[in-house]
Backbone atoms as SQL, in Angstrom:
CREATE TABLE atoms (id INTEGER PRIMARY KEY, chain TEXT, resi INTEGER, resn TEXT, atom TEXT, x REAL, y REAL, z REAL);
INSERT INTO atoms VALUES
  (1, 'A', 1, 'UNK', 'N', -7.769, 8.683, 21.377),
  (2, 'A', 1, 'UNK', 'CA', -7.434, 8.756, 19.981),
  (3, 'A', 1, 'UNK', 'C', -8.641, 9.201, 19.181),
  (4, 'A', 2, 'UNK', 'N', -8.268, 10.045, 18.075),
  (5, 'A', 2, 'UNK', 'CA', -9.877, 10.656, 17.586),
  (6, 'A', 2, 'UNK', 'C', -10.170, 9.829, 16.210),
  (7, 'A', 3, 'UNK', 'N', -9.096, 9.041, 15.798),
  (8, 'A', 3, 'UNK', 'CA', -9.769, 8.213, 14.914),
  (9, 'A', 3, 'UNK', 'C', -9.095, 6.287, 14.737),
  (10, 'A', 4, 'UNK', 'N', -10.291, 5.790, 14.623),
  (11, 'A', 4, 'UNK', 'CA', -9.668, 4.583, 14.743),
  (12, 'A', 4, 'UNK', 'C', -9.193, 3.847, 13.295),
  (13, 'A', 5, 'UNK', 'N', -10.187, 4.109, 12.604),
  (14, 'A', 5, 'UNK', 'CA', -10.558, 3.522, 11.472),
  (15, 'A', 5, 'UNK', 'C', -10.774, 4.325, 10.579),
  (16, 'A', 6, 'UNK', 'N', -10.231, 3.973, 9.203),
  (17, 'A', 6, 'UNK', 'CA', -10.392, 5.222, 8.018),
  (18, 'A', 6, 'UNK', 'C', -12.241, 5.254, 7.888),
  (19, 'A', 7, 'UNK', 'N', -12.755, 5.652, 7.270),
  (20, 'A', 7, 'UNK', 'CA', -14.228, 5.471, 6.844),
  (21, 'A', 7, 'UNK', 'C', -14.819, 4.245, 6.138),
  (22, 'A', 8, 'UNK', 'N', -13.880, 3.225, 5.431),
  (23, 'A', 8, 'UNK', 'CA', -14.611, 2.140, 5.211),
  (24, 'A', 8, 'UNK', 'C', -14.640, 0.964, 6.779),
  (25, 'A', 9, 'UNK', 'N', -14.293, 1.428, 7.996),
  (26, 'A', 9, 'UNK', 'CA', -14.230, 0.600, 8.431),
  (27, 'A', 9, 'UNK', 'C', -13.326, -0.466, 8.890),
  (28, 'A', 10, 'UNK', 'N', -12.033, -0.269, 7.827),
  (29, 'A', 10, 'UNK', 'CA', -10.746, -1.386, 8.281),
  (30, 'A', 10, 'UNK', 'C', -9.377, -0.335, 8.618),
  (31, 'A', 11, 'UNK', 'N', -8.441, -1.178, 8.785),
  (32, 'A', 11, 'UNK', 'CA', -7.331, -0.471, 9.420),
  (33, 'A', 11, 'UNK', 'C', -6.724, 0.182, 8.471),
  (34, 'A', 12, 'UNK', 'N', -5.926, 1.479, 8.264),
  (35, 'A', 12, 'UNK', 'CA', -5.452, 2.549, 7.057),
  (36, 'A', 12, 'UNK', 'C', -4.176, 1.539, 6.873),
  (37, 'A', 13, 'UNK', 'N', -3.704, 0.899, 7.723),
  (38, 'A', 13, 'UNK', 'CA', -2.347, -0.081, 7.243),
  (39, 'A', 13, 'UNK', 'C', -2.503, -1.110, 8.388),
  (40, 'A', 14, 'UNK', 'N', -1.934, -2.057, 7.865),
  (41, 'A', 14, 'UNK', 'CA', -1.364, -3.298, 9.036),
  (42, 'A', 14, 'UNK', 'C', -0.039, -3.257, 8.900),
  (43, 'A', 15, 'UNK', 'N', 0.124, -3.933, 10.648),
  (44, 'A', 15, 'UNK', 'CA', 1.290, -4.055, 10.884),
  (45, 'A', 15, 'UNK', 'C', 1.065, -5.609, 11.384),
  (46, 'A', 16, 'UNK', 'N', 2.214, -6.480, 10.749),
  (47, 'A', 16, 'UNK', 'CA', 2.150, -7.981, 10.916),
  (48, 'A', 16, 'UNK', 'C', 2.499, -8.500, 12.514),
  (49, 'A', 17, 'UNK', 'N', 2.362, -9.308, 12.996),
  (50, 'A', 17, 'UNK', 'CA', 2.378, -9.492, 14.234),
  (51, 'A', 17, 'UNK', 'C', 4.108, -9.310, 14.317),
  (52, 'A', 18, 'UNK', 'N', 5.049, -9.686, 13.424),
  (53, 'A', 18, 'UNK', 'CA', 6.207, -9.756, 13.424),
  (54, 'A', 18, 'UNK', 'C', 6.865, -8.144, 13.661),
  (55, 'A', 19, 'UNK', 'N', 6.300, -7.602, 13.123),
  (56, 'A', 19, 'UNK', 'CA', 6.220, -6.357, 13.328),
  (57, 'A', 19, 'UNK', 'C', 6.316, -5.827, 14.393),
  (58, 'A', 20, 'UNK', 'N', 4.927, -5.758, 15.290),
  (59, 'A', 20, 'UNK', 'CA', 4.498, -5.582, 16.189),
  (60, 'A', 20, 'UNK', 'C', 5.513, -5.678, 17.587),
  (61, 'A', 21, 'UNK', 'N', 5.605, -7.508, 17.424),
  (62, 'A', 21, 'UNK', 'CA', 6.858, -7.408, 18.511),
  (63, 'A', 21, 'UNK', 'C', 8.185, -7.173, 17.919),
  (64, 'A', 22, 'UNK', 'N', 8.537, -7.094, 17.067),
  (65, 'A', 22, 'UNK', 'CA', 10.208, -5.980, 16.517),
  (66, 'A', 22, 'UNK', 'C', 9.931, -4.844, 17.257),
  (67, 'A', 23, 'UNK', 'N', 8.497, -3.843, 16.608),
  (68, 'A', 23, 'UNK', 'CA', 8.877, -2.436, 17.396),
  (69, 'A', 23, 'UNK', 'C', 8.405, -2.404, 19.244),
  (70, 'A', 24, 'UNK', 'N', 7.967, -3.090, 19.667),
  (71, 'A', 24, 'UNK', 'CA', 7.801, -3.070, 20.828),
  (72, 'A', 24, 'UNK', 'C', 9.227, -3.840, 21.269),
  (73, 'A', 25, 'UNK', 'N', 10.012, -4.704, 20.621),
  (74, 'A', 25, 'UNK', 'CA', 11.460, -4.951, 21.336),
  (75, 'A', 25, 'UNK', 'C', 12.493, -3.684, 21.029),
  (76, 'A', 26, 'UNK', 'N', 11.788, -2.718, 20.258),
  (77, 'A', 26, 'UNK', 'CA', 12.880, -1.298, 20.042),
  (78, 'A', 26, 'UNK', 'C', 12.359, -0.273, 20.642),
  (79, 'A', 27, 'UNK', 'N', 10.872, -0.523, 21.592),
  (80, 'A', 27, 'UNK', 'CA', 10.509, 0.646, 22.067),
  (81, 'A', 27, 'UNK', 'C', 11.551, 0.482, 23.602),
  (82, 'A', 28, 'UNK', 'N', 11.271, -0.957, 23.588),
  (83, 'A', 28, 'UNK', 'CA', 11.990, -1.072, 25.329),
  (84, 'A', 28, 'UNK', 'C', 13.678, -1.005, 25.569),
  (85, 'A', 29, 'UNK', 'N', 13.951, -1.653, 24.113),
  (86, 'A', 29, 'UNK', 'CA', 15.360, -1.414, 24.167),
  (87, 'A', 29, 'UNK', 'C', 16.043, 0.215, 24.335),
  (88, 'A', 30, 'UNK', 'N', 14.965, 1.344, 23.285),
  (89, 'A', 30, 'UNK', 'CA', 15.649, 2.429, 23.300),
  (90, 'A', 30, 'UNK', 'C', 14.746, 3.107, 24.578),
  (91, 'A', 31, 'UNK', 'N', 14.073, 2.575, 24.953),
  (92, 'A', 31, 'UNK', 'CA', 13.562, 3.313, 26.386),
  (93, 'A', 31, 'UNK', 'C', 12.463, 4.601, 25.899),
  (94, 'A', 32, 'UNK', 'N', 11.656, 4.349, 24.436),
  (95, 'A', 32, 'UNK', 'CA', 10.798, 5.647, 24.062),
  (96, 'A', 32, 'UNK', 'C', 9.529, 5.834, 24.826),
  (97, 'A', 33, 'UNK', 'N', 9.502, 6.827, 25.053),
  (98, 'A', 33, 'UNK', 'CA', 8.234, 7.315, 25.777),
  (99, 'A', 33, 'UNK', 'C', 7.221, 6.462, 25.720),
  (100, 'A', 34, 'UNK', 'N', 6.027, 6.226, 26.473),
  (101, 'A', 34, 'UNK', 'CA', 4.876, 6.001, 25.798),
  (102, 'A', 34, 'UNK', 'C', 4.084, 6.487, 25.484),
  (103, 'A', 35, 'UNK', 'N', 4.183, 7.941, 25.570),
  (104, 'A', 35, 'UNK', 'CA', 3.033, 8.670, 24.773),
  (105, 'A', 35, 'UNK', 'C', 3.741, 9.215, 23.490),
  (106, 'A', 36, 'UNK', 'N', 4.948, 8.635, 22.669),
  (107, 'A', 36, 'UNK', 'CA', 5.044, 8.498, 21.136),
  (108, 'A', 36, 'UNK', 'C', 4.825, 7.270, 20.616),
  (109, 'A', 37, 'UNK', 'N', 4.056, 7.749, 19.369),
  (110, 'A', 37, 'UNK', 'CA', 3.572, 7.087, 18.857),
  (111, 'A', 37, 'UNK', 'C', 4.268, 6.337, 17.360),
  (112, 'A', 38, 'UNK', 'N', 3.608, 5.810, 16.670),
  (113, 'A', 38, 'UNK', 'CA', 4.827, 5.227, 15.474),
  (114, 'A', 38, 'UNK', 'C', 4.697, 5.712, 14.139),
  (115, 'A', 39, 'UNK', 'N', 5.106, 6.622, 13.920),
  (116, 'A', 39, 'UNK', 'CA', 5.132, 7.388, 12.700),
  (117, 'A', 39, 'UNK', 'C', 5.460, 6.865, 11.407),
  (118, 'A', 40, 'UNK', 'N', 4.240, 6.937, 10.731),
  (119, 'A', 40, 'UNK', 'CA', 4.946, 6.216, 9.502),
  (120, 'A', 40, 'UNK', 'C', 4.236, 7.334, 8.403),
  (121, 'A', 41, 'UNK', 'N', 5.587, 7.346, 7.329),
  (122, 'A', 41, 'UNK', 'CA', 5.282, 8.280, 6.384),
  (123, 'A', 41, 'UNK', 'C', 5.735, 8.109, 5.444),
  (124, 'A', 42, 'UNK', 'N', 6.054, 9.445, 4.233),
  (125, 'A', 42, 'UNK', 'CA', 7.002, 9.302, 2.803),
  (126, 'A', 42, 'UNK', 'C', 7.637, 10.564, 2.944),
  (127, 'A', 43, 'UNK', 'N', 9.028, 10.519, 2.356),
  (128, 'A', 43, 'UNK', 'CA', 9.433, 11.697, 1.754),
  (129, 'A', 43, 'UNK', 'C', 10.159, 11.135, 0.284),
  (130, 'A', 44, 'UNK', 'N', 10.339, 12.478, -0.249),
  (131, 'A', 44, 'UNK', 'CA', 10.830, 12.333, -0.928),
  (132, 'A', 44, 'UNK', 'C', 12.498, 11.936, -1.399),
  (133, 'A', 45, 'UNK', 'N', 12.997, 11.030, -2.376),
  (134, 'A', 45, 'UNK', 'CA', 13.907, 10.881, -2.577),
  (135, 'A', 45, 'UNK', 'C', 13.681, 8.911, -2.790),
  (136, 'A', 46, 'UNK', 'N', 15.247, 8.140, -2.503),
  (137, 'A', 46, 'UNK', 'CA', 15.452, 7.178, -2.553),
  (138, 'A', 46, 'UNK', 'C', 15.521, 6.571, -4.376),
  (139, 'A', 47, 'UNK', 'N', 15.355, 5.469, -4.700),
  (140, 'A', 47, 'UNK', 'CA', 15.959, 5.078, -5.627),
  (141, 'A', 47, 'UNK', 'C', 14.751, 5.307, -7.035),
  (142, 'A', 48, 'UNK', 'N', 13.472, 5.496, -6.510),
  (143, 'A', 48, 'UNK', 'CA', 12.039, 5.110, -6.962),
  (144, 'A', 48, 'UNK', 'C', 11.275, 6.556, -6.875),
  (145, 'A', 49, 'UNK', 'N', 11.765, 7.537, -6.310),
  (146, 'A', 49, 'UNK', 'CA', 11.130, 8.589, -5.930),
  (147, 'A', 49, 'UNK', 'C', 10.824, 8.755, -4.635),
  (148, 'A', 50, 'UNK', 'N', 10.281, 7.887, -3.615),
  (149, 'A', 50, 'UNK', 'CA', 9.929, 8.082, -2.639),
  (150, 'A', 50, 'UNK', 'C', 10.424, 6.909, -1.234),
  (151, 'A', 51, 'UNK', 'N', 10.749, 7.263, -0.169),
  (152, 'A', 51, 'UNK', 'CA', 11.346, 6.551, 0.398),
  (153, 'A', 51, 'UNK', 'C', 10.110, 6.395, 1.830),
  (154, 'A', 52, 'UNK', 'N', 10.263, 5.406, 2.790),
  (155, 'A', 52, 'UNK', 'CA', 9.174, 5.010, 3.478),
  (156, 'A', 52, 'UNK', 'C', 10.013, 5.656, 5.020),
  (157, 'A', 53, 'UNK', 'N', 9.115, 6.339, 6.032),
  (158, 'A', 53, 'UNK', 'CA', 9.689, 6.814, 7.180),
  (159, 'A', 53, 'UNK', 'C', 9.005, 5.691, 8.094),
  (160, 'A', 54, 'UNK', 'N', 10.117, 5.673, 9.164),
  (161, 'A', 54, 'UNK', 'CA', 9.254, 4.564, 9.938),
  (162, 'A', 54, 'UNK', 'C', 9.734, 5.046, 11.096),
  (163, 'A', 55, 'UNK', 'N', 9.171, 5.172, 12.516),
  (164, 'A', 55, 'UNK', 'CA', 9.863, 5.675, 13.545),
  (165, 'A', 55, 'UNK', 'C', 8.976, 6.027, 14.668),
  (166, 'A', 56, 'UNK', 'N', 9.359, 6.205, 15.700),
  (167, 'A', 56, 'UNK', 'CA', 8.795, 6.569, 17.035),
  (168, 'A', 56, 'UNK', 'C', 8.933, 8.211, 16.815),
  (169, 'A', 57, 'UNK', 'N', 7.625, 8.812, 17.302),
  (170, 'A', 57, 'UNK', 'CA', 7.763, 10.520, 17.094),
  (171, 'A', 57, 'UNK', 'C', 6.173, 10.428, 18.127),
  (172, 'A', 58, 'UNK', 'N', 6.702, 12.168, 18.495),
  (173, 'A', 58, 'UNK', 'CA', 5.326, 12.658, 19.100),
  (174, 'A', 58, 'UNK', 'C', 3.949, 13.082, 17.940),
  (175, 'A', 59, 'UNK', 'N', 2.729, 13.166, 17.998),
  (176, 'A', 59, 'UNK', 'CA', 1.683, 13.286, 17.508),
  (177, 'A', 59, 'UNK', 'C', 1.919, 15.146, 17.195),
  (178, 'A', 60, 'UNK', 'N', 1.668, 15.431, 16.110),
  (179, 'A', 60, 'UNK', 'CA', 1.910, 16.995, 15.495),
  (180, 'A', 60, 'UNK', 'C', 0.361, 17.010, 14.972),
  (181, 'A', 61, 'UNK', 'N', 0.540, 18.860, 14.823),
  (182, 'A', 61, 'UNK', 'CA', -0.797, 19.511, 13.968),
  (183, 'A', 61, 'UNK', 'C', -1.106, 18.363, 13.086),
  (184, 'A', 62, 'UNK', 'N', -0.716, 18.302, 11.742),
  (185, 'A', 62, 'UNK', 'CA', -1.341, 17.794, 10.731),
  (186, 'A', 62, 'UNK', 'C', -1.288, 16.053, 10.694),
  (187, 'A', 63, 'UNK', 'N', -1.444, 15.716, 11.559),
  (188, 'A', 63, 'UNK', 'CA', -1.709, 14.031, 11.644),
  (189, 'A', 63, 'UNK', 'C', -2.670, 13.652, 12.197),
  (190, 'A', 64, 'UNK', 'N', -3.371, 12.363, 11.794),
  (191, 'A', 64, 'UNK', 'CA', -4.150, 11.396, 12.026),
  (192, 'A', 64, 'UNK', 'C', -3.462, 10.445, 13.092),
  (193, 'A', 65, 'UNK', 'N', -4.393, 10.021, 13.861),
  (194, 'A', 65, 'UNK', 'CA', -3.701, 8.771, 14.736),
  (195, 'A', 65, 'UNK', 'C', -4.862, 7.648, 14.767),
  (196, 'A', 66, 'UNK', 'N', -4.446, 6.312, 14.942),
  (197, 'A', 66, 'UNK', 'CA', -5.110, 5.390, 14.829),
  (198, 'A', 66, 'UNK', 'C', -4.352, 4.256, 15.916),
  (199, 'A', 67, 'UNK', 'N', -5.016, 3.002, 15.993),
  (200, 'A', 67, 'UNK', 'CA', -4.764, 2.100, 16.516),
  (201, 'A', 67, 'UNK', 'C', -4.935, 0.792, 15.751),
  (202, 'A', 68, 'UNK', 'N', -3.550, 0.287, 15.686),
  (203, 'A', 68, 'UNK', 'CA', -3.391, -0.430, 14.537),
  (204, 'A', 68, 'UNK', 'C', -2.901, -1.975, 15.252),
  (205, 'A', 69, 'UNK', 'N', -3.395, -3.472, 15.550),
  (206, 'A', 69, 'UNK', 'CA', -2.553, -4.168, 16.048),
  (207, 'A', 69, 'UNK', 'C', -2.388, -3.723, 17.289),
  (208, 'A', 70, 'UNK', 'N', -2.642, -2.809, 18.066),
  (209, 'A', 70, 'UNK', 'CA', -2.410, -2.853, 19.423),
  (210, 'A', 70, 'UNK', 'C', -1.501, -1.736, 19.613),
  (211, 'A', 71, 'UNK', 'N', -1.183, -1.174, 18.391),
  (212, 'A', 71, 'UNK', 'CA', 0.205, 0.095, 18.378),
  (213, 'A', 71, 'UNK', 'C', -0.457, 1.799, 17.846),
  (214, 'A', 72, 'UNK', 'N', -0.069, 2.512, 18.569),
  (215, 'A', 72, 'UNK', 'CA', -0.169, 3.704, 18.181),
  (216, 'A', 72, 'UNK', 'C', 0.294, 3.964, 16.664),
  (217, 'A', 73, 'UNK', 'N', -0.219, 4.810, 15.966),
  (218, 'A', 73, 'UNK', 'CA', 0.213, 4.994, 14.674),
  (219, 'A', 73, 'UNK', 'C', -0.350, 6.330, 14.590),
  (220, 'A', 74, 'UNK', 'N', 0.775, 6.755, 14.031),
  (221, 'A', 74, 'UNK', 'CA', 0.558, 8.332, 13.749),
  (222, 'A', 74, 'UNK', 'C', 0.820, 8.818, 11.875),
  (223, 'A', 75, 'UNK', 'N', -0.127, 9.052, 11.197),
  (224, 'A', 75, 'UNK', 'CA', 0.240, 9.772, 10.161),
  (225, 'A', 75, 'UNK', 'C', 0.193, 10.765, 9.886),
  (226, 'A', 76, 'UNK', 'N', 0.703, 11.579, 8.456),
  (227, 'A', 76, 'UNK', 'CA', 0.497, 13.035, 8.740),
  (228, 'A', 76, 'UNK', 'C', -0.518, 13.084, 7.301),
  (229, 'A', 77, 'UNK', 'N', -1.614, 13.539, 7.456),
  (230, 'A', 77, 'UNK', 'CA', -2.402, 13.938, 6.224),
  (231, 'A', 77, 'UNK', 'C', -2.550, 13.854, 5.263),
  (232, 'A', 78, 'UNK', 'N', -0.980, 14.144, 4.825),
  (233, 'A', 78, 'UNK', 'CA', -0.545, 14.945, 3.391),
  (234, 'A', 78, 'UNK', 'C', -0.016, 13.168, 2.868),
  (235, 'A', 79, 'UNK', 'N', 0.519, 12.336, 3.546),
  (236, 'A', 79, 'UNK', 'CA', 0.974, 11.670, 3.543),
  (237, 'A', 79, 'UNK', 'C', 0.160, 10.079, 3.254),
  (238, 'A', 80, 'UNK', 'N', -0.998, 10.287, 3.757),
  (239, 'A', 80, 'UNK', 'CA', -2.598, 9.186, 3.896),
  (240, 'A', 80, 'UNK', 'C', -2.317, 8.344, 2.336),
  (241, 'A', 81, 'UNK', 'N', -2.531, 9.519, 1.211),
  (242, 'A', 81, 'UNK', 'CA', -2.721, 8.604, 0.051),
  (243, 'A', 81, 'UNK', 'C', -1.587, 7.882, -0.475),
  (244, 'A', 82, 'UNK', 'N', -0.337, 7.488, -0.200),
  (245, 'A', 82, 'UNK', 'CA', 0.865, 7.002, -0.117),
  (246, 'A', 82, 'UNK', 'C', 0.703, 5.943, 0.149),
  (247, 'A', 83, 'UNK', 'N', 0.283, 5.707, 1.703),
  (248, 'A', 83, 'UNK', 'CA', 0.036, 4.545, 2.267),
  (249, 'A', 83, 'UNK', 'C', -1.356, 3.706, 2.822),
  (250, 'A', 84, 'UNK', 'N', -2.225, 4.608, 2.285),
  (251, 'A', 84, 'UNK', 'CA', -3.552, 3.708, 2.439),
  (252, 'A', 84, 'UNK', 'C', -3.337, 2.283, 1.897),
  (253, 'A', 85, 'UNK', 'N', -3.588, 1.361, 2.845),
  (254, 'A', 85, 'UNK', 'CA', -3.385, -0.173, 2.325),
  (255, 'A', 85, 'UNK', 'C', -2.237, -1.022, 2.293),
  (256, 'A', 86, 'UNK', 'N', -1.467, -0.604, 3.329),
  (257, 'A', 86, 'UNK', 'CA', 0.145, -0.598, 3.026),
  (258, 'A', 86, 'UNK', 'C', 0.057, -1.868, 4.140),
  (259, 'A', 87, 'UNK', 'N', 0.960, -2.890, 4.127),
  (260, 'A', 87, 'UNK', 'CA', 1.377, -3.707, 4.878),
  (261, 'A', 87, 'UNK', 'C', 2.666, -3.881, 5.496),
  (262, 'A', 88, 'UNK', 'N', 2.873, -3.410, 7.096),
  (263, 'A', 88, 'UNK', 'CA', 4.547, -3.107, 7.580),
  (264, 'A', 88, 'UNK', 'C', 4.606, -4.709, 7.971),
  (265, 'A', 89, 'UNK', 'N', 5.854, -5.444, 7.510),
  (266, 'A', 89, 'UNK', 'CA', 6.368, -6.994, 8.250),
  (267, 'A', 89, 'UNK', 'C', 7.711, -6.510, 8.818),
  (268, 'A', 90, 'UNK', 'N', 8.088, -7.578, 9.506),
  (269, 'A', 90, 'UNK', 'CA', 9.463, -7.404, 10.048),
  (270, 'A', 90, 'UNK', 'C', 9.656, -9.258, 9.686),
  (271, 'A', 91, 'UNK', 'N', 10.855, -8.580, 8.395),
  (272, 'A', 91, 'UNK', 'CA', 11.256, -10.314, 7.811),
  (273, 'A', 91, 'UNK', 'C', 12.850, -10.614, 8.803),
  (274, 'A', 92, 'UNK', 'N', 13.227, -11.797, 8.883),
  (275, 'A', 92, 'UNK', 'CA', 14.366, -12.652, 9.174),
  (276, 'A', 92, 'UNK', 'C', 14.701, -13.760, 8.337),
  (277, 'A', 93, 'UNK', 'N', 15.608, -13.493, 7.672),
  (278, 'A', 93, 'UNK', 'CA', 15.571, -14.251, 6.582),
  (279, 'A', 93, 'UNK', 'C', 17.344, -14.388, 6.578),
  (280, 'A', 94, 'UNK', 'N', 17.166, -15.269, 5.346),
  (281, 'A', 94, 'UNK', 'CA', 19.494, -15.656, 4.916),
  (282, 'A', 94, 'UNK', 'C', 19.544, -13.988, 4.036),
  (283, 'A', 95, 'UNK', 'N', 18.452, -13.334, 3.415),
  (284, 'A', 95, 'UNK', 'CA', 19.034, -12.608, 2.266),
  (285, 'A', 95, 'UNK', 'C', 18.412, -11.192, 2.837),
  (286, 'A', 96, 'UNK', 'N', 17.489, -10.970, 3.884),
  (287, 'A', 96, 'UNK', 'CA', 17.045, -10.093, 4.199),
  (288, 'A', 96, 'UNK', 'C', 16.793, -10.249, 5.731),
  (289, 'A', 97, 'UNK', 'N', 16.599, -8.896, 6.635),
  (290, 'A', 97, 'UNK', 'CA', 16.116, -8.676, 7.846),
  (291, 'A', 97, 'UNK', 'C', 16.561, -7.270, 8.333),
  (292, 'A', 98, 'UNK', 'N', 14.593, -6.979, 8.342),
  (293, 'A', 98, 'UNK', 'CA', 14.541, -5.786, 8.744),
  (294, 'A', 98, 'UNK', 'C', 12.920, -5.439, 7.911),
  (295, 'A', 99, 'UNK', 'N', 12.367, -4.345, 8.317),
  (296, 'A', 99, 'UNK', 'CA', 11.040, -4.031, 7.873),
  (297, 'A', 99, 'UNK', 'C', 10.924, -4.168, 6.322),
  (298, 'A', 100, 'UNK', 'N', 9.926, -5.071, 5.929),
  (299, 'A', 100, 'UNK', 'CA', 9.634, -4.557, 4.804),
  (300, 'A', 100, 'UNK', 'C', 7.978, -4.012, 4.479),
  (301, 'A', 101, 'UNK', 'N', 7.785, -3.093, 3.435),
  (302, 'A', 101, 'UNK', 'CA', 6.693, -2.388, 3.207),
  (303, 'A', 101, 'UNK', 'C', 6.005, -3.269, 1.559),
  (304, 'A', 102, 'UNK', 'N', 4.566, -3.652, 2.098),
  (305, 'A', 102, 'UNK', 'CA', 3.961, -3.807, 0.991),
  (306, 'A', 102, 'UNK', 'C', 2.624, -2.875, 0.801),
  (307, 'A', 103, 'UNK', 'N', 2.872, -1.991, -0.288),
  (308, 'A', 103, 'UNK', 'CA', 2.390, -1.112, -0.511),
  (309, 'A', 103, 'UNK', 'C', 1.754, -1.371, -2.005),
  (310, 'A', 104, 'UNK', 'N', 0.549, -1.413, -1.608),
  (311, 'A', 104, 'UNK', 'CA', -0.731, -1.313, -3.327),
  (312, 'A', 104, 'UNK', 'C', -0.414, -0.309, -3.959),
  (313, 'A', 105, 'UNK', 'N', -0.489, 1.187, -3.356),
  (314, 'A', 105, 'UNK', 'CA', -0.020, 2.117, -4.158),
  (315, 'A', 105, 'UNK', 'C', 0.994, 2.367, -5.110),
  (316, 'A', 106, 'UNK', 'N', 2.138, 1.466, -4.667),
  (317, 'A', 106, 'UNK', 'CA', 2.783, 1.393, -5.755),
  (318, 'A', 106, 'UNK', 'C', 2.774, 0.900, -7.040),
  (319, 'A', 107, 'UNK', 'N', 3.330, 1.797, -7.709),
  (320, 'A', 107, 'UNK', 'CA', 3.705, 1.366, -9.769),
  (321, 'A', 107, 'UNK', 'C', 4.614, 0.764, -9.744),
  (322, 'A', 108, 'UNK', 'N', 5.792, 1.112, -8.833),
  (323, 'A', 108, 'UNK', 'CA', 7.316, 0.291, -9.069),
  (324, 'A', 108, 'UNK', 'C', 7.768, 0.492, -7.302),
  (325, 'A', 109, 'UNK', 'N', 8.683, -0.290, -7.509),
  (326, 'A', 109, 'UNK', 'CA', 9.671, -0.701, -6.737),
  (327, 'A', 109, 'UNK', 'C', 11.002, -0.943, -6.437),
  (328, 'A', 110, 'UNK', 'N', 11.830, -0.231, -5.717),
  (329, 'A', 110, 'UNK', 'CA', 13.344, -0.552, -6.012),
  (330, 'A', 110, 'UNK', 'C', 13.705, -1.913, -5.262),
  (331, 'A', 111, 'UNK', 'N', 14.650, -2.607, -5.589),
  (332, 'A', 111, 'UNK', 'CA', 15.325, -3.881, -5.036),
  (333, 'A', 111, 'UNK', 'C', 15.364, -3.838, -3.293),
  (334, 'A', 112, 'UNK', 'N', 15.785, -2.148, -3.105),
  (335, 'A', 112, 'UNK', 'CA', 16.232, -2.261, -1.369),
  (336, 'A', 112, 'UNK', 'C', 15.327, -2.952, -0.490),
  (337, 'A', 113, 'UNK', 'N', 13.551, -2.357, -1.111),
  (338, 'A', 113, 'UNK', 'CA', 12.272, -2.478, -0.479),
  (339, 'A', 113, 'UNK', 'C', 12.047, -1.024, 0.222),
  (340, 'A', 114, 'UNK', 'N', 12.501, -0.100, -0.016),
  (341, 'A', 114, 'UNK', 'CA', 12.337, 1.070, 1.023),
  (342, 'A', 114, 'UNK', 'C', 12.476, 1.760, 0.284),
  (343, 'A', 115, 'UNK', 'N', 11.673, 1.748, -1.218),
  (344, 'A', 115, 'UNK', 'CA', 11.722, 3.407, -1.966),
  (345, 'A', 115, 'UNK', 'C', 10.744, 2.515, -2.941),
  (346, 'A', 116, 'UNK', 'N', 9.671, 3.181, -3.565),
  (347, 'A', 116, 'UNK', 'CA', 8.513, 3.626, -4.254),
  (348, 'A', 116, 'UNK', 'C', 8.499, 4.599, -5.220),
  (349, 'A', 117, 'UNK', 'N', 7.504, 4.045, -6.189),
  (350, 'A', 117, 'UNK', 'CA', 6.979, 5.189, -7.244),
  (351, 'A', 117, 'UNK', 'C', 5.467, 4.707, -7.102),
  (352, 'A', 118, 'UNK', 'N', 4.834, 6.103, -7.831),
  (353, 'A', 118, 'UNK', 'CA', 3.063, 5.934, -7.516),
  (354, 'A', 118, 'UNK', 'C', 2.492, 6.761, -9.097);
């Protein structure tokens, strides 16, 4: 991997231990490679402007990769200032379950948890 750590030294995002074993119980369940890595990104759209990508993908031209928690993580460049500082959980809860994103960058937030403004 050619980078571990952004330049101050700490991780570009965490992923909560809850996390961690969610996507490693969806790497084995769906049988993904192990040389993809876990892509996390933004595009555009969703309720806030921007919606959060989360997913198993191969490593492309314009991405960074790191080691985050013990997990491959792949970002793409363009994408860095979005989520610098971002925190992935995997909640279980009565009113929620499923990833949620805590993200500094954000100004606002929609109710779903999976769309952003900056």
């Amino acid at each position: 991997m050619e980078d571990t750590k952004v330049q101050n030294g700490v991780d570009p995002v965490t992923l909560t231990d809850g996390a961690v074993s969610e996507l490693e119980k969806i790497r084995n369940q769906e049988k993904i490679p192990s040389e993809y890595g876990l892509r996390i990104g933004v595009k555009g759209g969703g309720c806030s402007g921007f919606s959060y990508i989360l997913g198993f993908d191969e490593k492309k031209e314009n991405d960074k990769e790191y080691e985050v928690n013990g997990v491959r993580v792949i970002i793409d460049k363009g994408h860095a200032i979005y989520l610098l500082g971002i925190e992935i959980d995997f909640e279980v809860g009565l009113n929620n379950r499923g990833f949620s994103f805590n993200n500094p960058n954000a100004s606002d937030t929609c109710g779903c948890g999976t769309s952003f403004a900056t």
